[in-house]
KOLGUDO-272931 format. One line per field, with one value per residue: residue in three letters; residue number from 1; z, y, x of N, C-alpha, C, O in turn. Coordinates in Angstrom, 2 decimals. Layout:
<atoms>
r [ALA_...]
k [NUM_...]
n_z [Z_...]
n_y [Y_...]
n_x [X_...]
ca_z [Z_...]
ca_y [Y_...]
ca_x [X_...]
c_z [Z_...]
c_y [Y_...]
c_x [X_...]
o_z [Z_...]
o_y [Y_...]
o_x [X_...]
</atoms>
This chain:
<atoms>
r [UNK_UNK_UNK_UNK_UNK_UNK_UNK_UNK_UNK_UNK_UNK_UNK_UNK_UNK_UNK_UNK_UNK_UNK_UNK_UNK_UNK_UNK_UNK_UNK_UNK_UNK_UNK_UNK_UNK_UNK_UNK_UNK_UNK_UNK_UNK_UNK_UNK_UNK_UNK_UNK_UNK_UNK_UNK_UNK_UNK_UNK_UNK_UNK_UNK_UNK_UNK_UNK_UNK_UNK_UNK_UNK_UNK_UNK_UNK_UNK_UNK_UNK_UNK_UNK_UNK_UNK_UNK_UNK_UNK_UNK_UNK_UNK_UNK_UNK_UNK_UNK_UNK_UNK_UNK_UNK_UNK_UNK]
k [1_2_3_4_5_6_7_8_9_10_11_12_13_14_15_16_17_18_19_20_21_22_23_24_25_26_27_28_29_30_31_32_33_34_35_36_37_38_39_40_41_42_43_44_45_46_47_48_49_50_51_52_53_54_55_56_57_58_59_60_61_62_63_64_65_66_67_68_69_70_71_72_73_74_75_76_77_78_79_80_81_82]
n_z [-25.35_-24.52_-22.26_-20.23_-20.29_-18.53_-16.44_-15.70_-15.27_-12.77_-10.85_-10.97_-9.89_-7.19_-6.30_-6.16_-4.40_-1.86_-1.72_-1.15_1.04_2.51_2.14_3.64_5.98_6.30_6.37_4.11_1.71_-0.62_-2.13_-1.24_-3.01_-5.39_-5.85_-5.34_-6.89_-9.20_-8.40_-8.65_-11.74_-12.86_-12.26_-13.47_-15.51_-15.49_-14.64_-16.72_-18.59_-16.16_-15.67_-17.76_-18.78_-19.12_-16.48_-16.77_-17.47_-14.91_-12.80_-13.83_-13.51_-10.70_-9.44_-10.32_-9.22_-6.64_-6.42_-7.44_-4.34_-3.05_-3.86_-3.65_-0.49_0.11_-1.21_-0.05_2.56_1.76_1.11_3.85_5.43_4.19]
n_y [-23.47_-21.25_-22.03_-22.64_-19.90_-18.98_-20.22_-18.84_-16.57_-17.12_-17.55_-15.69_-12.86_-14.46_-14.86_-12.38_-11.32_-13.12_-12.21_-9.20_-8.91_-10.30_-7.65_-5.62_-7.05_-6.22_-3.91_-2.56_-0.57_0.34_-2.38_-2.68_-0.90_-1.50_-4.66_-3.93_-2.65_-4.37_-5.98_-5.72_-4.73_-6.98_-8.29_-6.82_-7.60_-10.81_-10.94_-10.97_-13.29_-15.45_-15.29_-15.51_-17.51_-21.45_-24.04_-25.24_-23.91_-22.42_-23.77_-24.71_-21.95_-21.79_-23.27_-22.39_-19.89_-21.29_-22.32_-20.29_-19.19_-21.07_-20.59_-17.96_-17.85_-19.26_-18.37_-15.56_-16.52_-17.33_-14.41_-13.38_-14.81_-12.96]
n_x [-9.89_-11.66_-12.71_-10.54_-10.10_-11.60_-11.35_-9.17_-9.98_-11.55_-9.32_-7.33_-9.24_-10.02_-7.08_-6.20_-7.83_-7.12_-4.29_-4.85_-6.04_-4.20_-1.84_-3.75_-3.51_-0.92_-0.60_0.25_0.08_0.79_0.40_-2.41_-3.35_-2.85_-3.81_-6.42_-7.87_-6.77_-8.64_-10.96_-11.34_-10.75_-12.98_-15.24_-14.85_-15.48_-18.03_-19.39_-19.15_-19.29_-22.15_-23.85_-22.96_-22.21_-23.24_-21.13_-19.11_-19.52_-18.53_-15.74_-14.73_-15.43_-13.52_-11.08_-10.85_-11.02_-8.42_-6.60_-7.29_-6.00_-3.22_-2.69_-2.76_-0.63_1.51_1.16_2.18_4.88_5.46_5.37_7.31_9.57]
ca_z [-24.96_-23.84_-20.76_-20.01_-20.11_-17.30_-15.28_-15.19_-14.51_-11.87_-10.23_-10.81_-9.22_-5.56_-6.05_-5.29_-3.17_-0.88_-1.61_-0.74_2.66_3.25_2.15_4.58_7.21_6.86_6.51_2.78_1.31_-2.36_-1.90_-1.52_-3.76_-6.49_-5.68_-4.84_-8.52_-10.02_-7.77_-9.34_-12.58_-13.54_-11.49_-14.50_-16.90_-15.14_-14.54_-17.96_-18.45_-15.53_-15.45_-18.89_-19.16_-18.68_-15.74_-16.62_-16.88_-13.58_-12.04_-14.32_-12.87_-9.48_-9.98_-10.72_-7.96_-5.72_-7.07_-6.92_-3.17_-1.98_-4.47_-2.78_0.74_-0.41_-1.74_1.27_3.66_1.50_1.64_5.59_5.87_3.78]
ca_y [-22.24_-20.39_-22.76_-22.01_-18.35_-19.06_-21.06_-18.12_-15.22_-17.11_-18.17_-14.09_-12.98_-14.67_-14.98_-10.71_-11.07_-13.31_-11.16_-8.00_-9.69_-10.04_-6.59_-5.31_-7.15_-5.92_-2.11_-2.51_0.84_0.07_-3.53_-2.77_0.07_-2.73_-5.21_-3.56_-2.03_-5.71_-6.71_-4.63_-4.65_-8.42_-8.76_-6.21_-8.69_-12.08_-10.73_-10.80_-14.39_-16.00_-14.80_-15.81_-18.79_-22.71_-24.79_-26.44_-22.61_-21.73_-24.98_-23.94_-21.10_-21.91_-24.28_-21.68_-19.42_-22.22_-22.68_-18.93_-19.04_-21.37_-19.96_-16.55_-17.91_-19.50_-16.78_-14.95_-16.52_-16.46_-13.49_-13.23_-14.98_-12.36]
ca_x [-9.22_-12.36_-12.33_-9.25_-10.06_-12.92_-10.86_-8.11_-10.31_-11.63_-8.03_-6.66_-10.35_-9.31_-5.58_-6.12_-8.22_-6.37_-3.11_-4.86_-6.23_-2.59_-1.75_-4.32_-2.95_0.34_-0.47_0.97_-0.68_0.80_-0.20_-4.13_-4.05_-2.50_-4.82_-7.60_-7.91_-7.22_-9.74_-12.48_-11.05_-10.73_-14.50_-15.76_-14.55_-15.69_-19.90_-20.77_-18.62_-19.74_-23.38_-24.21_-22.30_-23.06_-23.18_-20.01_-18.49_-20.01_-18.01_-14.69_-14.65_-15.11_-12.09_-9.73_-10.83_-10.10_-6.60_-6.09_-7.26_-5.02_-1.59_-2.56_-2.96_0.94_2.33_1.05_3.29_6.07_6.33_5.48_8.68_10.71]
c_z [-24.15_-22.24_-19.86_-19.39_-18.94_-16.22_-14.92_-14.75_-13.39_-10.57_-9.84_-9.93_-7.44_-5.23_-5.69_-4.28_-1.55_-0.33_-0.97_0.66_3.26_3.41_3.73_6.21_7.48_6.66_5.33_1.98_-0.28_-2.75_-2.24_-2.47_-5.57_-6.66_-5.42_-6.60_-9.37_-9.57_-8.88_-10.47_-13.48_-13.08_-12.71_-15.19_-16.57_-14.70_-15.70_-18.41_-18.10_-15.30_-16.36_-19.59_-18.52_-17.25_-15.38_-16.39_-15.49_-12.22_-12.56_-13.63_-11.62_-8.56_-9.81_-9.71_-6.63_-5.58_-6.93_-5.61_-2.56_-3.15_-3.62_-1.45_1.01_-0.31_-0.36_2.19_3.47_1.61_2.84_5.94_5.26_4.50]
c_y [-21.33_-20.96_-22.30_-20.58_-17.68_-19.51_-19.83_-17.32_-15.80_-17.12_-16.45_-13.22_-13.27_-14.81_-13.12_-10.28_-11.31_-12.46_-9.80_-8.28_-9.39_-8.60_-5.76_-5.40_-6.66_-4.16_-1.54_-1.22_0.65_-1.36_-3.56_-2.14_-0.78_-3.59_-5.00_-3.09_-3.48_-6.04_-6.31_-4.50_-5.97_-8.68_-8.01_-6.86_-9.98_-11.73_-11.57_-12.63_-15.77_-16.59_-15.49_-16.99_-19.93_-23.04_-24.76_-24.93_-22.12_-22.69_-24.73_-22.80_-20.44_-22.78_-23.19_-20.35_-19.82_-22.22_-21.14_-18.38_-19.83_-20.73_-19.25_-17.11_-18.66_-18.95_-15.96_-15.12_-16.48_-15.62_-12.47_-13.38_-14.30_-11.31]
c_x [-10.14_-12.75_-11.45_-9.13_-10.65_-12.28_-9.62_-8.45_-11.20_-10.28_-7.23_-7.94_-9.94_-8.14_-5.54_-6.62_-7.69_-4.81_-3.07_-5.18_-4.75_-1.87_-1.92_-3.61_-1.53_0.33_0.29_0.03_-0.59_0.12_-1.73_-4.35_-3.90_-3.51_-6.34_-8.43_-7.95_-8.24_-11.00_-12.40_-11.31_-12.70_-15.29_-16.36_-15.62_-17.33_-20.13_-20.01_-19.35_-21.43_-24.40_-23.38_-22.96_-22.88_-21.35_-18.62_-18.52_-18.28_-16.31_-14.27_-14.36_-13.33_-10.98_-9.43_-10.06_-8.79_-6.34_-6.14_-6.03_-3.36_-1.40_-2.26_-0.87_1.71_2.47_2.36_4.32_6.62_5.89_6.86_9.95_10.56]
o_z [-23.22_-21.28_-18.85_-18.46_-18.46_-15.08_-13.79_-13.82_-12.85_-9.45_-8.77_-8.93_-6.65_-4.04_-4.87_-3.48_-0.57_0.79_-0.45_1.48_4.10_4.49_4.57_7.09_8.59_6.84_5.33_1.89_-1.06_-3.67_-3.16_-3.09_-6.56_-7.64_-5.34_-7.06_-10.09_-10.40_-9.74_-10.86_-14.54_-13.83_-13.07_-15.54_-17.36_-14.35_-15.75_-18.52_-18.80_-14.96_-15.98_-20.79_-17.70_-16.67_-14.41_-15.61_-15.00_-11.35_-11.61_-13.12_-11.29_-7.58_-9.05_-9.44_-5.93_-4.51_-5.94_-5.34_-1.75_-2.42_-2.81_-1.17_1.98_0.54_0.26_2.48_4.26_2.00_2.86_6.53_5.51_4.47]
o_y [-20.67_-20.24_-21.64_-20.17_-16.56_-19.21_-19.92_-16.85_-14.87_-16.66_-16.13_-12.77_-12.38_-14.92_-12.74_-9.40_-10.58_-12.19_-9.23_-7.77_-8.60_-8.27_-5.41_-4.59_-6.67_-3.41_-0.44_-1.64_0.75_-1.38_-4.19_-2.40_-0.65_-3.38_-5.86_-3.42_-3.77_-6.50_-6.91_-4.03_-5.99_-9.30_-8.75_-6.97_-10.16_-12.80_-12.57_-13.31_-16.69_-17.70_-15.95_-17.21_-19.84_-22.16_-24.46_-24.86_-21.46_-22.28_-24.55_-22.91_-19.45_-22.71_-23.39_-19.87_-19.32_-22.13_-20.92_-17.39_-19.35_-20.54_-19.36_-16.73_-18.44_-18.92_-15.75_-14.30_-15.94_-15.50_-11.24_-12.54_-14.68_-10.41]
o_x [-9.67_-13.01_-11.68_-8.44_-10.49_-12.66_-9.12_-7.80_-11.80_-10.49_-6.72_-7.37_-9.64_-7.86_-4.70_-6.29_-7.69_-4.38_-2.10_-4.41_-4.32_-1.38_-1.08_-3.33_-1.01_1.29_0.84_-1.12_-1.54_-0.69_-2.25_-5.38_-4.62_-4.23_-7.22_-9.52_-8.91_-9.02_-11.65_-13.48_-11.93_-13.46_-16.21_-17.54_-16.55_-17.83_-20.84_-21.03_-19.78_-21.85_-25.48_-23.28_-23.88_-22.24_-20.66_-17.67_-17.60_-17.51_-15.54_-13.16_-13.70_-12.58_-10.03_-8.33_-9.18_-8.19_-5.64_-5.45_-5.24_-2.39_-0.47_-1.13_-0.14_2.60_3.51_3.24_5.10_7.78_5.99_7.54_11.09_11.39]
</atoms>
């Protein structure tokens, strides 16, 4: 479960980031101010985690980032095309 927990706050971590990217680009004002706050908020959480965790956490972690980069970059165009 605590895997799990590493692999999600990495995945929520760049799934805002990429979302707020998009934001940005669309001149979305509630958008960044949403994301911009998770951004910095979940990143709090995921230092002391990341920092002080194993290897195999470090690599977990990065994992779920990944997977939250490309959802976001997904999502994104979804809703480009609405």
């Amino acid at each position: 479960m605590e895997k799990l927990k590493i692999f999600i706050s990495g995945f929520i971590q760049v799934f805002l980031v990429v979302l707020n990217t998009y934001f940005i680009s669309k001149d979305n004002v509630v958008g960044i101010i949403i994301c911009s706050f998770g951004i910095s908020y979940f990143w709090s959480h995921n230092v002391k985690k990341v920092a002080f965790g194993t290897e195999a956490d470090r690599i977990i972690y990065a994992a779920g980032a990944m997977t939250g980069g490309v959802l976001g970059y997904f999502i994104g165009n979804i809703l480009n095309s609405i």
